[in-house]
Structures are given as structure tokens and as C-alpha cells.
PLY file of the C-alpha trace (Angstrom):
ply
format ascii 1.0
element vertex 469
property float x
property float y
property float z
element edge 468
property int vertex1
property int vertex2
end_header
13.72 -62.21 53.15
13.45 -60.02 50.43
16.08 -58.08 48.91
14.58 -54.73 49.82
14.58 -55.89 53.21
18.15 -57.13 52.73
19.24 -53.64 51.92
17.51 -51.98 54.86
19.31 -54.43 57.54
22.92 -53.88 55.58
24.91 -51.66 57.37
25.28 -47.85 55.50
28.85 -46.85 55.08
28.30 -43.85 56.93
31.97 -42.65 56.82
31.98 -43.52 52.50
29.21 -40.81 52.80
31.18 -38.45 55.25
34.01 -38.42 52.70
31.74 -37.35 50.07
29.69 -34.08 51.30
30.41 -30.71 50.69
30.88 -29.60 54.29
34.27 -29.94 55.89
33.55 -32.34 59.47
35.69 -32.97 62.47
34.59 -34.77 65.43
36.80 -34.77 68.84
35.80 -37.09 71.68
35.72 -35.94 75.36
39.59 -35.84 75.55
39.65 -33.29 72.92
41.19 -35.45 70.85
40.42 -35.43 67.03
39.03 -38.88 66.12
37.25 -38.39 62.08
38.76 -35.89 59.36
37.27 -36.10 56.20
38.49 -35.15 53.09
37.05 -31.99 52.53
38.59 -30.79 56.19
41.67 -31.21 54.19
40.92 -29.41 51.97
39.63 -26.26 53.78
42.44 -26.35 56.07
45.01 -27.58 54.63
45.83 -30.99 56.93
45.72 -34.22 56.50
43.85 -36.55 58.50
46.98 -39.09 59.33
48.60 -35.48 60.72
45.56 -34.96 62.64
43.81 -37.79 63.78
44.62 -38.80 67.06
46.41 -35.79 68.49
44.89 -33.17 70.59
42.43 -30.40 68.72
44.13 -27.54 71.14
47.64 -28.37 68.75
46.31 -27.44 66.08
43.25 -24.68 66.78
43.88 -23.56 70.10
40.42 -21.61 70.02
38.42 -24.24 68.18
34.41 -23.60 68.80
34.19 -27.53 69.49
36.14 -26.51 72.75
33.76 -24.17 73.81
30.90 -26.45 73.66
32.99 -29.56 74.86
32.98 -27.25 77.94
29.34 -25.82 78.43
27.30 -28.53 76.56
25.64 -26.50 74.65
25.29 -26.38 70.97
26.65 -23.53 68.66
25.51 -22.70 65.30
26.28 -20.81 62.50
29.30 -18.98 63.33
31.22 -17.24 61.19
35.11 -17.71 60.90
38.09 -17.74 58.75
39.73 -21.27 58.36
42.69 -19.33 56.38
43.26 -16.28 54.37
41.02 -15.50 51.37
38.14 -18.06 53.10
35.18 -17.80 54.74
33.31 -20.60 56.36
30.33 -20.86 58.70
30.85 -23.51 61.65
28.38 -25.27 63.90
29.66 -27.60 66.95
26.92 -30.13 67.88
27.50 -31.97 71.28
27.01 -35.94 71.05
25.62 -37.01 74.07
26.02 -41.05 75.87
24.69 -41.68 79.41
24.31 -38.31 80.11
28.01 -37.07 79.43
29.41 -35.39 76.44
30.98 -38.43 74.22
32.37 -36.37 71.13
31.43 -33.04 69.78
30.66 -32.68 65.94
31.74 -29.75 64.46
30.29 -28.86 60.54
32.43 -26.51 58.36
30.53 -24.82 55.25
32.79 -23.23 53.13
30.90 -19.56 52.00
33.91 -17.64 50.41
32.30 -17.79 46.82
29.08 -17.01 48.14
30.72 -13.75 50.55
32.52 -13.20 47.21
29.33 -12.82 45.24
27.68 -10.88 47.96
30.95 -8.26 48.03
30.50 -7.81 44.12
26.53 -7.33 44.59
27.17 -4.60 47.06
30.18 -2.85 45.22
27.95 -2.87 42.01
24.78 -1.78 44.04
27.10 1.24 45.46
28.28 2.00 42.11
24.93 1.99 40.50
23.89 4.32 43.77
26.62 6.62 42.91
26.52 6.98 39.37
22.77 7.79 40.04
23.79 10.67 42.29
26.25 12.18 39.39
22.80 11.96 37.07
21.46 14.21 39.44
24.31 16.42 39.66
24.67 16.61 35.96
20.81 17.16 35.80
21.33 20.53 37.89
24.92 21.45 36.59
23.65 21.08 33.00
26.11 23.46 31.02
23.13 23.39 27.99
20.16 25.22 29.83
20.65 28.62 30.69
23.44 30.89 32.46
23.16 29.41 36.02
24.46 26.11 35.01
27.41 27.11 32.88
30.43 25.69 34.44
32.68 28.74 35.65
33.84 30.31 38.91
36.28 33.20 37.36
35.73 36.94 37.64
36.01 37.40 34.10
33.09 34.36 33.17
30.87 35.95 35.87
30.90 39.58 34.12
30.35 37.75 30.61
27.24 36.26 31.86
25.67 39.40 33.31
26.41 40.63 30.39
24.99 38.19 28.09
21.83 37.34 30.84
21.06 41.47 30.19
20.88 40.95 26.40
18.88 38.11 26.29
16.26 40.21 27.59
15.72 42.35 24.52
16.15 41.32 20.90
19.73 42.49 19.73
21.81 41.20 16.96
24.68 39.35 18.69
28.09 39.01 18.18
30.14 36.62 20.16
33.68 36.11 19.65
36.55 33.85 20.73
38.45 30.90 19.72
37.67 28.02 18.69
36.49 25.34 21.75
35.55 27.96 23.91
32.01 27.68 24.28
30.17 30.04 21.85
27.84 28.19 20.88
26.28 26.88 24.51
26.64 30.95 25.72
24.03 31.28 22.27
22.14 28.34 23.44
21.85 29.86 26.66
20.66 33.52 25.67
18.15 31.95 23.73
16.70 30.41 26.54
17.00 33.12 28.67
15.08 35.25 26.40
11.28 35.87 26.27
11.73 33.69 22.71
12.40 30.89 24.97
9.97 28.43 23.57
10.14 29.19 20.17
12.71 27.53 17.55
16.32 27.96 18.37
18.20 27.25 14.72
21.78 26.63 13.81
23.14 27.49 11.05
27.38 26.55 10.55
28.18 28.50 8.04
31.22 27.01 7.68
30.29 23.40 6.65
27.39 24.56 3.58
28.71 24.22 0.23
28.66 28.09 -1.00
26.65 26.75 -3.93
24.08 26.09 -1.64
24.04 28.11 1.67
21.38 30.48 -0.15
18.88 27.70 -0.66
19.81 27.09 2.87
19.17 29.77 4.33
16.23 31.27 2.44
15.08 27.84 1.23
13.49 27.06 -2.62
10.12 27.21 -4.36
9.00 23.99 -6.50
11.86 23.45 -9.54
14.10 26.24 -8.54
16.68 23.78 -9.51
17.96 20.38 -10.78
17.14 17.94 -7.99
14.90 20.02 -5.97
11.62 18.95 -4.31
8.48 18.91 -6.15
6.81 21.22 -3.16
9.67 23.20 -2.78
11.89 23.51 0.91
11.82 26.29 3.73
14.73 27.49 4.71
16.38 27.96 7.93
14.99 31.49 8.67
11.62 30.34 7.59
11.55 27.42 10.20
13.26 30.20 12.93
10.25 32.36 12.59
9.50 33.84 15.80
12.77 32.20 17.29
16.77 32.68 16.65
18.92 31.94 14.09
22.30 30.89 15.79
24.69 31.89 12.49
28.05 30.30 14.02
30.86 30.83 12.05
29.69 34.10 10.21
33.12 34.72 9.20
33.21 32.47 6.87
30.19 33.56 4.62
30.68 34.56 1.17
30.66 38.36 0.14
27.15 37.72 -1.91
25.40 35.69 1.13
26.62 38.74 3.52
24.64 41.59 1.58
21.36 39.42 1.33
22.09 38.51 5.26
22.16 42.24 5.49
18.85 42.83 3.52
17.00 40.42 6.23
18.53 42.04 9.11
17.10 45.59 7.81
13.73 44.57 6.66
12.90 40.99 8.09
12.10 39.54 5.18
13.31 37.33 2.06
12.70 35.33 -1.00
12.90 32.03 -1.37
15.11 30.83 -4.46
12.92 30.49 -7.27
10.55 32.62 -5.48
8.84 35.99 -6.17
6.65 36.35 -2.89
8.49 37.86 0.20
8.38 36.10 3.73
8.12 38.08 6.36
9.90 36.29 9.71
10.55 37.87 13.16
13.76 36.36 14.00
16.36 36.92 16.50
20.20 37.39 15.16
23.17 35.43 17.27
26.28 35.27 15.54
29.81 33.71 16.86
33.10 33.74 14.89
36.81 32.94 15.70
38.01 35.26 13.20
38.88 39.13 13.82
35.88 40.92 11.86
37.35 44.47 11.96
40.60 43.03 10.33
38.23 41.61 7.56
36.26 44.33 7.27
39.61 46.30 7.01
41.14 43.43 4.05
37.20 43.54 2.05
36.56 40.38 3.36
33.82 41.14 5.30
31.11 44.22 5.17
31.19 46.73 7.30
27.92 47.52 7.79
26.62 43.75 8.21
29.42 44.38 10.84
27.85 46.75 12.47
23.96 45.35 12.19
25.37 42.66 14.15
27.45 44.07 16.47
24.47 45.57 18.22
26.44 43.82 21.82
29.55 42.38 21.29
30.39 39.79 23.74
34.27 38.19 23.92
34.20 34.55 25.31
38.15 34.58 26.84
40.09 31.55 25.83
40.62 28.91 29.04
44.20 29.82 29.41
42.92 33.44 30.66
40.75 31.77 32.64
42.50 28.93 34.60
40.51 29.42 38.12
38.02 27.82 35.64
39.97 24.46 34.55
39.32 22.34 38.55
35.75 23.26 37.81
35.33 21.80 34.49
37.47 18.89 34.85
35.17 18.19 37.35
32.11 18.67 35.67
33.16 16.91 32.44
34.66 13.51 35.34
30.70 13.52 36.63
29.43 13.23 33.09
31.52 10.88 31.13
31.62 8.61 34.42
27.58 8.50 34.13
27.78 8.10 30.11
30.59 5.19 30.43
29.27 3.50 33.86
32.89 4.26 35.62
33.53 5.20 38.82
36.65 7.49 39.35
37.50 8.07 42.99
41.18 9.67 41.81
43.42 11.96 39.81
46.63 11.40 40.20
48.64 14.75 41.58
51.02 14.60 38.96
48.28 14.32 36.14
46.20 17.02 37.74
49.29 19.35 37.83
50.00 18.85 35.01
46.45 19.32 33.41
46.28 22.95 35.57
49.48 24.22 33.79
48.63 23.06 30.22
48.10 26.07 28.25
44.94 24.65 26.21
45.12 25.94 22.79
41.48 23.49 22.20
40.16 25.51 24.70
37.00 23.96 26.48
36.61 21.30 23.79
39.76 20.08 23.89
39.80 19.73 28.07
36.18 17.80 27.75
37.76 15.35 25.12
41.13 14.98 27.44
38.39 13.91 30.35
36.26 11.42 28.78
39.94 10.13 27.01
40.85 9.87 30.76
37.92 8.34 32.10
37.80 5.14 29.87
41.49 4.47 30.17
41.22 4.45 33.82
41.93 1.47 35.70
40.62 0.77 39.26
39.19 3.93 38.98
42.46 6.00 39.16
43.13 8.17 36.19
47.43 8.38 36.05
49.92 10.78 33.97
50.91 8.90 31.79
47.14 8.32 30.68
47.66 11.95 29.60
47.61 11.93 25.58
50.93 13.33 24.08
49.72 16.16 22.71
49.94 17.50 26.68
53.14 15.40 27.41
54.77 16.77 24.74
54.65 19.84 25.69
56.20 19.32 29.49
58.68 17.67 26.89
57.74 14.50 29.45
58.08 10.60 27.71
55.39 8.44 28.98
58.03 5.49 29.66
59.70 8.55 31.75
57.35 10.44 33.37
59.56 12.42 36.66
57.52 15.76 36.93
58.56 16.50 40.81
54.85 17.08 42.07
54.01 19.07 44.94
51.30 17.99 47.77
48.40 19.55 44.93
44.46 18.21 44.42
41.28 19.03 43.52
40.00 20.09 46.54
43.30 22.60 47.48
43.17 23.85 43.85
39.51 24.68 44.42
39.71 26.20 47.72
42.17 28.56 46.42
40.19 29.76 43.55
37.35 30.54 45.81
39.37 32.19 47.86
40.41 34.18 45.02
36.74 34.97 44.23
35.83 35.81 47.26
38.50 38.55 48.43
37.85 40.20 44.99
34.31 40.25 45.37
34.90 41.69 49.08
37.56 44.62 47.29
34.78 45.54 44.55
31.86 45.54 47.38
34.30 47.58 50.08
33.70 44.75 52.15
30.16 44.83 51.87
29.30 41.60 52.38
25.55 41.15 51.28
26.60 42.95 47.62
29.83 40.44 47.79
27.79 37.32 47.75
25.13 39.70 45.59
28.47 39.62 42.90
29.16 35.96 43.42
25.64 34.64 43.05
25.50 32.51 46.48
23.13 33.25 50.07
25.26 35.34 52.30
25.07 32.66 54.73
27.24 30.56 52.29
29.83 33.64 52.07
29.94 33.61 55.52
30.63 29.72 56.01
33.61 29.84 53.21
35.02 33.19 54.86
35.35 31.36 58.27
36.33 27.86 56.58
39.33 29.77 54.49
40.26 31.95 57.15
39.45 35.25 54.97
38.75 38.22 56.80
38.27 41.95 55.45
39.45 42.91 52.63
42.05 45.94 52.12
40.23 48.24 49.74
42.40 50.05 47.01
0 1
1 2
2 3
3 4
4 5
5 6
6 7
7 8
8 9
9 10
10 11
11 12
12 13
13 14
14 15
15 16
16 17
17 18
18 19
19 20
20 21
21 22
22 23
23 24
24 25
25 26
26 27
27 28
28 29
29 30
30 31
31 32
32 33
33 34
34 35
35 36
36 37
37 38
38 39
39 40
40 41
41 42
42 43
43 44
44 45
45 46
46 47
47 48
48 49
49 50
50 51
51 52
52 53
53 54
54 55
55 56
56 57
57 58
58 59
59 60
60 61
61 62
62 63
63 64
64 65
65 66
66 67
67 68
68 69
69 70
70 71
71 72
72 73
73 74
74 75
75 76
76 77
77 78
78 79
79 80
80 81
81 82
82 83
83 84
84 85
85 86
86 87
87 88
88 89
89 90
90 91
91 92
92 93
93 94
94 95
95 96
96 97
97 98
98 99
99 100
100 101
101 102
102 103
103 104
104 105
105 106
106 107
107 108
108 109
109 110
110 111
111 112
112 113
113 114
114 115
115 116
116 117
117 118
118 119
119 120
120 121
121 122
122 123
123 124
124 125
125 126
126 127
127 128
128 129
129 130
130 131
131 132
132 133
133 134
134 135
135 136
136 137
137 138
138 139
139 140
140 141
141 142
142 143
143 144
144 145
145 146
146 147
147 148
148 149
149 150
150 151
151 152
152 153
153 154
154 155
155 156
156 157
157 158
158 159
159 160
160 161
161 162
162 163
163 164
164 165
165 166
166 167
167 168
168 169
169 170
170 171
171 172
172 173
173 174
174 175
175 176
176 177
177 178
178 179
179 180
180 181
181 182
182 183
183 184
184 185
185 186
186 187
187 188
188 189
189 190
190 191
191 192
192 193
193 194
194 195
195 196
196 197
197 198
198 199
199 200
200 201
201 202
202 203
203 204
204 205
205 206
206 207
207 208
208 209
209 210
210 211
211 212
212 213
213 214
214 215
215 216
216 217
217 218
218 219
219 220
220 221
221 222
222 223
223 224
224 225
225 226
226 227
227 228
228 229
229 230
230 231
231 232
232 233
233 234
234 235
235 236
236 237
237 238
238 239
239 240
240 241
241 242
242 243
243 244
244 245
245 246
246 247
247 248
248 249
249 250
250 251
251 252
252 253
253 254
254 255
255 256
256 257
257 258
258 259
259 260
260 261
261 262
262 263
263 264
264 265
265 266
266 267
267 268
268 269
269 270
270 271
271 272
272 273
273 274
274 275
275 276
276 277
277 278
278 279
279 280
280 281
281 282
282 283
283 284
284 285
285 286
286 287
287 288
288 289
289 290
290 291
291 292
292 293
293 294
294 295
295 296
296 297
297 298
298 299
299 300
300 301
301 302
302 303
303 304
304 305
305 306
306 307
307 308
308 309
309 310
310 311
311 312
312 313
313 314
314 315
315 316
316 317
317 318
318 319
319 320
320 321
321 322
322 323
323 324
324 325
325 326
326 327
327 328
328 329
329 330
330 331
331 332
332 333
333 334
334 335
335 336
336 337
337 338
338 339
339 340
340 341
341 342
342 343
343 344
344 345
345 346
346 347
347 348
348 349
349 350
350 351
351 352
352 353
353 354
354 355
355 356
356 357
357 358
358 359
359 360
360 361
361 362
362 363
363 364
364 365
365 366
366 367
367 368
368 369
369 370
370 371
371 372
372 373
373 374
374 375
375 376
376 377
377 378
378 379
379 380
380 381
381 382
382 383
383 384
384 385
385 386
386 387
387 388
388 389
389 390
390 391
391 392
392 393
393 394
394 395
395 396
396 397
397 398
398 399
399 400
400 401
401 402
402 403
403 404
404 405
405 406
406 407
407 408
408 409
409 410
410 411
411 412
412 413
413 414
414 415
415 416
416 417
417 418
418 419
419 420
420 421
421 422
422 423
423 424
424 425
425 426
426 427
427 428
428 429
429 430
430 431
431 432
432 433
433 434
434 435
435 436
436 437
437 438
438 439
439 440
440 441
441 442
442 443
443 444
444 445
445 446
446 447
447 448
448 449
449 450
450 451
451 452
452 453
453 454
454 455
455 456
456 457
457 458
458 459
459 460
460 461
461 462
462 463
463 464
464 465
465 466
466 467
467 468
């Protein structure tokens, strides 16, 4: 006999083998007593075979699927259980038939929890991905950078700016917009721009604060070939040059020098320049937007400022009110600015704390807009489990509650989003009703939504007429 034949008539250590598979295996024989426990049984339940072996299944798992098919005959298959918290195993009970009675039942364990674990991570990053796609789209339509209907506002005072500023962008006007700093002058020029019928032409910035003064003229007006040390062979347009036909967006016009105002001046009147070096005039047909944070009339007033480059730009003046006079305005934006810095880091926030967003409501914001959109995206990368907390706040804020982050005790009342938001549009809403006289078509006319809409919040926030004055 050969020894190939030798190892085919040796008897396999089938229960060597048993001990060694990943599947957990228990098989009870017809008196429901437990007669093989391997080691990996042990393991997924937590018993040892000499404390199981021999003693009746029903001690131990009163409910045990190898019970079930002890009774009916009948094999059951991948069911799903859980052997103990945290795991998750699939079971299937296999009757073992000898002279036509049930013998023993075989029951299989296969341990899934890493596998269920995987699957719950695949679906919670699959959800995420499916949400931050949604806030694309929502930041895609709420765009703050297009044009007046996406600015982020709901006050009174915001809603007559734009009017305002939507009317002007229909004609071409010198601008003048004014307000502090952080509070949005430049996207309100942005946004008259492309509101206007010079919508597809050049839209050019010009901060007059950052140009060296040695320089803002070549700037500007730009420089023929060897105007000066270091200049380019085939000479530079300037800023109104490349505008031509478009605006010039001159933000920060209070800080132009007393020579650079009077040439400014000269284009405004007769739409035309020199380059430096130059000796041909360029005719342009530009559009004028200026912003400042600086009181004009008091410079005017001091000689720091001309008066009548003053008035050849304050063709429309429009204010931009600092967030602090505007606070119906703050849930709004916070909200805005959590969509978009949760898209550009890949975080999902599903909560402000109360405390935080109290606290966030009654801070006076001296930044303005700027400073609220840099407190958000601080927010939304130090948040953990997708909660943003008070004491995430930066000091600057906590400081001024005089509150210590190791200390934070602000008593907060039952405030959120959602009531804070309610209430402003209530607000809205029953002043739009006063200036219509309860007309309700020019009421949702005044607050840009479909009457049907005004009619849905009235009956959702209980508002009914409104007393006229």
C-alpha cells in the first residue's frame, strides 16, 4: 500500500479542524444537551466548553435557534442575532439526521460585527457625502456673490438698501457706498454690477488702500514704454483702461491722495486719461462705484478730501448699516456661512449649542459681517461630533460676556435657530402688513415671497391683521 493510500484510510482529526475555523460551532444531541464547543464558541460567547459541555442548551440560551429546529426538523439559515453587546453574528442550525430521527442539531455561528461595522461607516459616509451635496446646492442658489436676490438678509432696513441699490444699477451713476468695515460693501458693488446692463463687461477693483502712493497713478492710468525705471518695454494699461465699457469698483476712496483725487476727478468729467509717460488721451466708458469707511463730509470739511470729487460721486449715496443695527440678520447668516464652510471643510454640523448661539445673537460685532463669517468657519473645524459648544467661542466674544472658558455659566434660556428665526419673520411680516394696511398681496409684494407663502407663515405663526398706525 502506498503512502498516498495510507493517508486517505487514516482517520482526519475532524475535531483538530473544528477547533481551528473561524466560525463559532455548537452541536446539542436530541436531549438538548450540548455535546462539542469549540474554541471560537468561547470566544464569541464568552463560556468555556468544560462549563458547557454536558449540561442542557435551555441553561444557558433559553431561546437558542438549535431548539427551534430540534423541534420542527427543519433547517434554519442565516439568521441574524446578537451573541452579546457590541456583536453581531449570523447563525444557521442544521438538523443531523440517524434512522430517521433527529440525532444532534449543528448550529454555525459567523461572527459579522466588523463587517456590520464597516457597512455602518459606508452608510454614515454615503449620508454625509449625500448631505454635503445638498448644502452645494443650497449654497449654489443662496450665493451671496451674484446679484441682490441671493444676498443673505431678512431685515427691513437690508430690504430697502437693496431696492435701492437694484434701482441704481439700472442707470450709470457714480456710487457711493458707505459703512464700516466687514459689512459687505464690496459684494453690494459686486452685485450692482451685475445687475446692471454692464453685466458682462469687466468688473475691476481697485483698493486704494493697499497701492503704494508712488504708484497708484501708474495704476490706475497705467504707463507708456520707459515711463520709468523698471517699467515694461511695451508699456502697461491701467486699471481704467482694462474697465473700459465695465466698472471700476474704487473701494477705499478715502484713502486716496489729494493729487490722485483731482486727476480721479478729471476722468469722472471727461472720460478720459493719459497714461504716464503718455501724450495720447484714452477715451473709456466706465462705470464709477466707490465704498469707504471713513466720513467724507468730515474730510471734505478737514481738506482731506475734495468736495467736488465728493459730489461727482455721490450721484446715490447708499449706507450699508453695521450688523449690530441689523441683528434680525445674524440667525440668517450664521446659517448661511454653517452651509458653506461645512461643504468647503467636509463637516457635518447637526448642532449649536443654546448657550453658544445666545451668546453669538447678543454679541455686538464690531467686525461686522466679516468678523461673524470668520467666527463660523473658526466654529466649524473645531467642532467635534458635529456639535459646535461655547466654549469653542474665540475670546475675543467671551471676553466680552466677561465669561472664562474653564467657567463658562451663562444661564441660557430654551433659545435656537429655528425660534430665533421664526421670530424675525414674524417681525417682517407684521411690519410689512402695517406699511401695506394689511394688504396682503403688496405685503408679500414688500417681502419678495408668493402670497401663498405669506399666507402659510401667517397661519403657521399665528399672525393675524395688523393694527395700522
Amino acid at each position: 500500500m502506498g503512502k498516498a493510500e495510507e493517508n486517505l484510510n487514516s482517520k482526519v482529526p475532524f475535531e483538530k479542524v473544528l477547533e481551528h475555523i473561524n466560525e463559532a460551532i455548537c452541536v446539542i444531541d436530541s436531549q438538548m444537551i450540548v455535546v462539542y464547543w469549540n474554541k471560537r464558541a468561547e470566544e464569541l460567547y464568552g463560556i468555556k466548553k468544560e462549563h458547557i459541555i454536558g449540561k442542557d442548551i435551555r441553561m444557558f440560551f433559553p431561546n437558542a435557534l438549535a431548539l427551534e429546529v430540534l423541534k420542527n426538523g427543519k433547517p434554519m439559515e442565516f439568521v441574524e442575532h446578537r451573541p452579546r453587546e457590541g456583536n453581531v453574528a449570523i447563525i444557521s442550525s442544521i438538523p443531523i439526521m440517524e434512522d430517521g430521527e433527529i440525532s444532534w442539531v449543528v448550529s454555525i455561528d459567523q461572527d459579522i460585527t466588523e463587517v456590520q461595522k464597516l457597512i455602518n461607516e459606508l452608510k454614515k459616509a454615503e449620508d454625509k457625502i449625500r448631505y454635503l451635496e445638498y448644502l452645494q446646492e443650497e449654497l449654489k442658489r443662496l450665493s451671496p456673490e451674484k446679484d441682490f436676490e441671493n444676498i443673505v438678509y431678512k431685515s427691513k432696513v437690508m430690504y430697502d438698501l437693496l431696492m435701492l441699490a437694484r434701482k441704481v444699477a439700472e442707470s450709470d451713476a457714480s456710487v457711493l457706498i458707505q459703512g464700516e468695515s466687514g459689512t459687505g460693501k464690496d459684494l453690494l458693488a459686486r452685485a450692482i454690477h451685475n445687475a446692471s446692463p454692464r453685466k458682462e463687461m469687466p468688473f475691476i477693483v481697485v483698493d486704494c488702500s493697499s497701492i503704494p502712493e508712488n504708484l497708484i497713478e501708474s495704476e490706475l492710468f497705467g504707463y507708456e514704454s520707459g515711463a520709468f525705471t523698471g517699467a515694461q518695454k511695451k508699456g502697461k494699461p491701467g486699471k481704467f483702461e482694462i474697465a473700459d465699457g465695465g466698472t471700476v469698483f474704487l473701494d477705499e476712496i478715502g484713502e486716496l491722495p489729494l493729487e490722485m483725487q483731482s486727476k480721479l476727478l478729471r476722468v469722472l468729467e471727461n472720460r478720459e486719461f493719459y497714461r504716464v509717460g503718455g501724450i495720447k488721451p484714452i477715451k473709456v466708458n466706465i462705470r464709477i462705484i466707490a465704498a469707504t469707511n471713513r466720513d467724507l463730509k468730515e474730510m471734505v470739511k478737514n481738506g482731506k478730501f475734495r468736495e467736488d470729487l465728493f459730489y461727482r460721486l455721490d450721484v446715490v449715496s447708499i449706507k450699508v448699516p453695521a450688523l449690530r443695527e441689523r441683528p434680525e440678520d445674524i440667525p440668517y447668516l450664521i446659517n448661511y456661512f454653517l452651509k458653506k464652510f461645512s461643504v468647503e471643510n467636509k463637516k457635518v454640523i447637526n448642532k449649536i449649542e443654546p448657550s453658544a448661539m445666545e451668546l453669538m445673537l447678543k454679541y455686538p460685532w464690531p467686525g461686522n459681517v466679516r468678523e461673524l463669517k470668520n467666527v463660523v468657519e473658526r466654529l466649524v473645524i473645531l467642532a467635534e461630533n458635529g456639535v459646535i459648544r461655547d466654549d469653542m467661542l474665540p475670546n475675543t466674544i467671551l471676553n466680552y460676556f466677561d465669561i472664562k472658558k474653564d467657567n463658562l455659566s451663562l444661564q441660557v434660556t430654551s433659545l435656537n435657530l429655528e425660534k430665533v428665526v421664526q421670530e424675525a419673520e414674524r417681525k417682517a411680516i407684521m411690519e410689512a402688513l402695517r406699511l401695506s394696511k394689511n394688504n396682503k398681496a403688496k405685503a408679500a409684494e414688500i417681502l419678495g415671497i408668493p402670497r401663498s407663502t405669506l399666507y402659510y407663515k401667517m397661519q403657521v405663526l399665528g399672525i393675524g391683521a395688523c393694527p395700522n398706525d
